[in-house]
Residue, then its C-alpha position, 0 to 999 in steps of 0.5 A: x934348229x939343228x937337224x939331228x933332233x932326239x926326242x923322247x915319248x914316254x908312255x906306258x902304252x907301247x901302241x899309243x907312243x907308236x901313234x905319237x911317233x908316227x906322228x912326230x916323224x910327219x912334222x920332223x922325217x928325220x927325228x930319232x925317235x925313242x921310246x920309255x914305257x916307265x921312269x926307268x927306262x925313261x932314264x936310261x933313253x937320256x943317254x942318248x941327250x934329248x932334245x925334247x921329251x913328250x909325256x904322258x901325265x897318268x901311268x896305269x901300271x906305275x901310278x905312282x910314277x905319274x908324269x908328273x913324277x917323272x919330269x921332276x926327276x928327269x929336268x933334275x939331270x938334264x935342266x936344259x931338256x924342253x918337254x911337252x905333255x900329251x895326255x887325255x886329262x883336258x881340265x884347266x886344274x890339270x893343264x895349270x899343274x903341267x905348266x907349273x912343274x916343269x911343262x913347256x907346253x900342254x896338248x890334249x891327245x885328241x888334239x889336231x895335227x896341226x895343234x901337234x905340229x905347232x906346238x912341237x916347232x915352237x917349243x923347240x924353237x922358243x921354249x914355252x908355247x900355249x897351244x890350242x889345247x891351252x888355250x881352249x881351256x882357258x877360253x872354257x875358263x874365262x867364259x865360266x869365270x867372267x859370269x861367276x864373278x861379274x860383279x867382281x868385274x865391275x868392281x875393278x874401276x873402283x879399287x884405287x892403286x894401291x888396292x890394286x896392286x895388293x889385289x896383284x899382290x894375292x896372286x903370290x901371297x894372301x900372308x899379310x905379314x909378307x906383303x906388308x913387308x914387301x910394300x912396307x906398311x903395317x900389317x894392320x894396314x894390309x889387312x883394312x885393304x884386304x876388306x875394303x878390296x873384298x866389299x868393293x869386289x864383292x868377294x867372300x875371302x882372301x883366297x877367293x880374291x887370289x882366284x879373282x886375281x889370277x884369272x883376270x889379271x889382265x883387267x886389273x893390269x889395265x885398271x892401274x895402268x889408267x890410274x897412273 
């Protein structure tokens, strides 16, 4: 890791980035520290090429520029830019949104130090990084989701393979046309395994069974790995 490090905090509260940057300078004494209030100004900080951008995800005095809003922009003139966001939305939705725009990581603010600390010396050593925060909430998740569809569960044995895979398949897609092409059948084909999949899985519909899928992906991953 280079010892120059930039990083930028971007929150609209001037006291609250002042508690994140004294919290940055614990992990990395020598940072250069700067500071955006709003999007604006967050552009104008990327003169100075940062390393690392921490964001808050919801902007009280610009709501329409959320964090959200601000990291598309930003990684759209500096894609090589890693960023972190620090916010006190602690929902697994919210946490799933941030890694899927651009996030590197997410951390809630009542986080420990050590979370922080691991989560910034990861993200800038390797990139992306589950922290606590993270994983916590996909415990919470897990927890929830493996009693929701405990039936479901047990249902997985019973898939053959290529039920399987379609099911993997609905992670992406549940648009019948695309994956018969993408496995080369009939729609028609598809679609009889989309219904036997949801009896065997005792599943409502195909989006439902996209959710399923998502959350226990591992499980099915492991179920065709013993079929093969």
């Amino acid at each position: 890791m280079k010892d120059n490090i930039n990083i930028l905090v971007i929150d609209d509260y001037e006291m609250t980035a002042e508690g994140i940057i004294s919290r940055i300078k614990k992990v990395f004494p020598k940072v250069n520290c700067y500071y955006a209030s709003n999007v604006r100004s967050a552009y104008a900080a990327l003169h100075h090429k940062m390393d690392l951008i921490i964001c808050d995800l919801e902007f009280e005095k610009e709501p329409e520029h959320d964090g959200f809003f601000i990291i598309k922009n930003l990684l759209t003139l500096e894609p090589r830019t890693k960023a972190i966001a620090l916010t006190h939305f602690n929902s697994y939705r919210i946490m799933k949104k941030t890694i899927n725009s651009g996030f590197l990581a997410f951390l809630n603010k009542g986080c420990s130090f050590q979370d922080f600390s691991d989560t910034l010396h990861n993200v800038l050593k390797n990139g992306r990084h589950q922290s606590k925060s993270e994983l916590d909430l996909l415990k919470k998740r897990m927890k929830i989701s493996r009693t929701i569809f405990n039936e479901s569960i047990q249902g997985i044995a019973d898939l053959s393979i290529r039920e399987i895979e379609i099911t993997l398949l609905s992670i992406k897609t549940i648009d019948v046309n695309r994956i018969a092409n993408l496995l080369q059948v009939k729609p028609s084909t598809v679609i009889t395994h989309f219904k036997n999949i949801r009896s065997k899985l005792k599943l409502s519909n195909n989006k439902e069974l996209s959710i399923f899928a998502l959350d226990f992906k591992t499980d099915l991953e492991n179920e065709l790995k013993n079929k093969l």
